[in-house]
C-alpha positions as CSV (number, residue, x, y, z in Angstrom):
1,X,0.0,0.0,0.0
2,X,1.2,3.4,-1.0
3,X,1.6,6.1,2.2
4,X,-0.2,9.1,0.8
5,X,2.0,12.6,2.1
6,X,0.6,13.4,5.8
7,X,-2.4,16.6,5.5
8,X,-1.0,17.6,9.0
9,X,2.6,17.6,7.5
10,X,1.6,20.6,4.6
11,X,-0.5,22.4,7.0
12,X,2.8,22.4,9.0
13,X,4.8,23.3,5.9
14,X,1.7,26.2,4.9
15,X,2.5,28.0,8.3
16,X,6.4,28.4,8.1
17,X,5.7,29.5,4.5
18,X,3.5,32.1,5.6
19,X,6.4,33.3,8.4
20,X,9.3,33.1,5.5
21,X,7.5,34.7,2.6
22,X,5.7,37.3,4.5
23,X,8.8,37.5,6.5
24,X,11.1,38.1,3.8
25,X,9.6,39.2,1.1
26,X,6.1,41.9,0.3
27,X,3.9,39.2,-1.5
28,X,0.9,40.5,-2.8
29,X,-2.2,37.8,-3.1
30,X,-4.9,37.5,-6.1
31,X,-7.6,35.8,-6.7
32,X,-6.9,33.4,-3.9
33,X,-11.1,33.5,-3.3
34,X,-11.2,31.1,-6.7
35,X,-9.3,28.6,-5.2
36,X,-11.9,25.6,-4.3
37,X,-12.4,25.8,-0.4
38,X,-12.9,21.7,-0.4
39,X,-12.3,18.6,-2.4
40,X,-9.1,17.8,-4.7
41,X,-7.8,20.3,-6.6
42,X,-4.2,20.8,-8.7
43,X,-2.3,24.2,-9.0
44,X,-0.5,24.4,-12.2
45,X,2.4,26.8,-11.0
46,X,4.7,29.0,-13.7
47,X,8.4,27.9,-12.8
48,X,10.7,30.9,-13.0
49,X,12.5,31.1,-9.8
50,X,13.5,28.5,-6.7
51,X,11.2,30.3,-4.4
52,X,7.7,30.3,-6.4
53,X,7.1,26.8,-4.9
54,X,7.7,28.0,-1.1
55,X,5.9,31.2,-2.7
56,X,2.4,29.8,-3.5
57,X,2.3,27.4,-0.3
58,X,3.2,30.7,2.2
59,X,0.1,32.3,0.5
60,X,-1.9,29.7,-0.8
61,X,-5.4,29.4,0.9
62,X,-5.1,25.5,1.6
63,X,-2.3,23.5,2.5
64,X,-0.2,21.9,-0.8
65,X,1.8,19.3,-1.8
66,X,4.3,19.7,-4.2
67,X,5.6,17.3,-6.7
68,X,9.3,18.2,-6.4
69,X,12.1,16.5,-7.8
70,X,14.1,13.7,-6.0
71,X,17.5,15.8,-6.6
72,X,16.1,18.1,-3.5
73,X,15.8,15.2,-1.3
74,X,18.9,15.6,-0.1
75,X,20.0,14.9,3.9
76,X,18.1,17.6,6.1
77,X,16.4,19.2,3.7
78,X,14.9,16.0,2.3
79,X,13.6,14.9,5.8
80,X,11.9,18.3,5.9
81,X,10.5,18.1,2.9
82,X,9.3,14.9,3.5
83,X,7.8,15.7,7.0
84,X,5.7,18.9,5.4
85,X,3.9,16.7,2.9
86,X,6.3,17.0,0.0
87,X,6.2,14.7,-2.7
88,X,9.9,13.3,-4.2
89,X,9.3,12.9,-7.9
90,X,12.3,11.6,-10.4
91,X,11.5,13.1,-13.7
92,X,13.5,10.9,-15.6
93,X,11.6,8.0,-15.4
94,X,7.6,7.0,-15.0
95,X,7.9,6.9,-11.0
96,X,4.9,4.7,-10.2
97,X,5.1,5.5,-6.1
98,X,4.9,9.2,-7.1
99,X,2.3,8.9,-9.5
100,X,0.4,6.7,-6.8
101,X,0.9,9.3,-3.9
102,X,0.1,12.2,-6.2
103,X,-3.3,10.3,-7.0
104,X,-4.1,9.7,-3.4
105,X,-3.5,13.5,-2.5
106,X,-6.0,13.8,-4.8
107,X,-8.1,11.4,-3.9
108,X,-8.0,12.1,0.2
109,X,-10.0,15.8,-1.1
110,X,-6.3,17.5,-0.9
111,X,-4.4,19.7,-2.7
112,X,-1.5,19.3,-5.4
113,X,0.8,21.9,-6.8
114,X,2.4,20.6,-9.9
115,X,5.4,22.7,-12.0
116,X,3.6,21.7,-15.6
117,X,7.1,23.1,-17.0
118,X,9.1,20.2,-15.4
119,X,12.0,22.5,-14.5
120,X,12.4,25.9,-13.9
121,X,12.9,28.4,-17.3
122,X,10.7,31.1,-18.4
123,X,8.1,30.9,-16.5
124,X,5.9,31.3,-19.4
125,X,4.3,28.0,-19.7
126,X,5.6,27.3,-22.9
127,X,6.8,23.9,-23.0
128,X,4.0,21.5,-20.5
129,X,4.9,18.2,-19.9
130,X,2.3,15.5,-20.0
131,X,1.8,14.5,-16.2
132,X,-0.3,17.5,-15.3
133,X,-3.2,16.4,-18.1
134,X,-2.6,13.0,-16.6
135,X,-3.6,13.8,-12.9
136,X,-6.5,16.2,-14.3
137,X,-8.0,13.3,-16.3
138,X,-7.4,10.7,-14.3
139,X,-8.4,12.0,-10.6
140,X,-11.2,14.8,-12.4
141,X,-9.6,17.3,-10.0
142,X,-10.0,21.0,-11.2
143,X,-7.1,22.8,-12.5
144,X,-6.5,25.8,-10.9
145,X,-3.8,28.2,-12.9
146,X,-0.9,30.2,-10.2
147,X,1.2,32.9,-12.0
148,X,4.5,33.4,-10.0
149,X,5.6,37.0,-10.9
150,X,8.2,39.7,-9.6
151,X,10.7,36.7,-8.5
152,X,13.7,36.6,-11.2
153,X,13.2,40.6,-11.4
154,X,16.3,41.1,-10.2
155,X,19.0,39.6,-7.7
156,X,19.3,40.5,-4.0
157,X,22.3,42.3,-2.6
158,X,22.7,40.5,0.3
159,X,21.8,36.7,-1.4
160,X,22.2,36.8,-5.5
161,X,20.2,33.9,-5.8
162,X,17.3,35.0,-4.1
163,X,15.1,38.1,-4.2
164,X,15.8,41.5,-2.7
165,X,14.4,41.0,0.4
166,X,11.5,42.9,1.3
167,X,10.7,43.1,-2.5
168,X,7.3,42.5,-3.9
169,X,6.2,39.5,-5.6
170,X,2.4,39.0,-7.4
171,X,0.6,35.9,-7.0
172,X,-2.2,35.4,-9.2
173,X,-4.6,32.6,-9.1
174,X,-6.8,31.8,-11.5
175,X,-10.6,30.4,-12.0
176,X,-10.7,26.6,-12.0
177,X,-10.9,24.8,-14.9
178,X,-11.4,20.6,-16.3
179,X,-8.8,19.5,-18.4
180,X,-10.6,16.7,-19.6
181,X,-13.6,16.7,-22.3
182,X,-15.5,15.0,-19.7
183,X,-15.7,11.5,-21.3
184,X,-12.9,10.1,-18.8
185,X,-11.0,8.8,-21.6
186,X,-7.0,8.3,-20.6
187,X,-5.8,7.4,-24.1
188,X,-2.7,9.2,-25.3
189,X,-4.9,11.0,-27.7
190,X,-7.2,12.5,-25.3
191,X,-4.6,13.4,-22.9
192,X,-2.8,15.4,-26.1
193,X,-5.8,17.3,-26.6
194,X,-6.1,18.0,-22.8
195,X,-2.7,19.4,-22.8
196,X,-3.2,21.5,-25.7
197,X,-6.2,22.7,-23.6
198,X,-4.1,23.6,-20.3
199,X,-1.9,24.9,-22.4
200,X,-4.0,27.6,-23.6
201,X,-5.9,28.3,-20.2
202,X,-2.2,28.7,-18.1
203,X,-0.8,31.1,-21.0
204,X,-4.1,33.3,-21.4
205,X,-3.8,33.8,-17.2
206,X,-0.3,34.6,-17.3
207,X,-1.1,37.1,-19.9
208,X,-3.8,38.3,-17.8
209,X,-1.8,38.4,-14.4
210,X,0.9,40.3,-16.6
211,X,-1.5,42.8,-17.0
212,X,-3.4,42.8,-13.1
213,X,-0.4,43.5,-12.1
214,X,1.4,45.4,-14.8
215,X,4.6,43.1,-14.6
């Protein structure tokens, strides 16, 4: 049996976020009102900086558990991980026990934060991977769309390869949305077609947060 990341754990991990981020940073919060208030749901998150994960679950609404990959899992900082909810990923190969614990976040009415991207880049959303289509179709959980924005801006004094502290970042989140056409198919085809449709929802809301917040 697969041991689905603890609830408790990323309610922990949610409430340090919220000291660090607000703590270090200015973030400024939309549209977190859209986000579902119960039942499974998956934030698709732009990946332009090493903070937008710890970002979104400072200010996210519910507690979230990120897909993150196994290279982070590292000594302390992979127990930690671990012990807020995290989920370790290796995206070089069709990790089963991921997929499995991803699924039963989803299924246990929880929340899962996915970087579509698969690494960090632009940030624009241009290049998804498959797996985010897959855990839409498969569990029927609602997309929600997270633009990260303000982070790579420019480097802080004190740390280059973070933020100026005290520095404002936007996060924008976006009305829910099904992937799927509602048939439930899972054949490649259908899951092409429901990436081609994420694909346009996450780039016209980073267009649109681009604008809300004139970045």
């Amino acid at each position: 049996m697969t041991e689905i990341p603890s609830a408790r754990g990323a309610e922990v991990g949610r409430r340090i976020g919220v000291g660090l981020m607000y703590g270090l940073w200015k973030p400024r919060v939309l549209g977190s009102w859209r986000v579902p208030a119960t039942g499974p749901v998956i934030y698709a998150v732009n990946h332009a900086h090493n903070i937008d994960g710890p970002m979104v679950m400072g200010v996210a609404p519910r507690p979230t558990h990120f897909l993150i990959k196994k290279e982070a899992f590292v000594g302390p900082l992979g127990r930690f991980l671990t012990g807020i909810g995290q989920l370790k990923v290796d995206r070089h190969s069709t990790d089963r026990t991921a997929i499995a614990r991803a699924l039963g976040v989803l299924e246990n009415g929880g929340v899962l934060g996915i970087f579509p991207e698969g690494t960090r880049g632009e940030g624009d959303f241009a290049s998804l991977r498959a797996g985010l289509a897959y855990f839409a179709v498969r569990s029927g959980a609602p997309i929600v769309p997270v633009a990260v924005l303000g982070s790579t801006d420019r480097p802080g004094r004190l740390i280059m390869a973070l933020p100026p502290l005290r520095s404002r970042v936007d996060v924008v989140f976006g009305d829910p949305f099904d992937a799927g056409d509602g048939s439930g198919r899972r054949t490649r085809k259908a899951l092409d077609e429901a990436t081609e449709r994420i694909q346009k929802q996450l780039t016209a809301h980073l267009e649109n947060a681009r604008r809300l917040t004139g970045r």
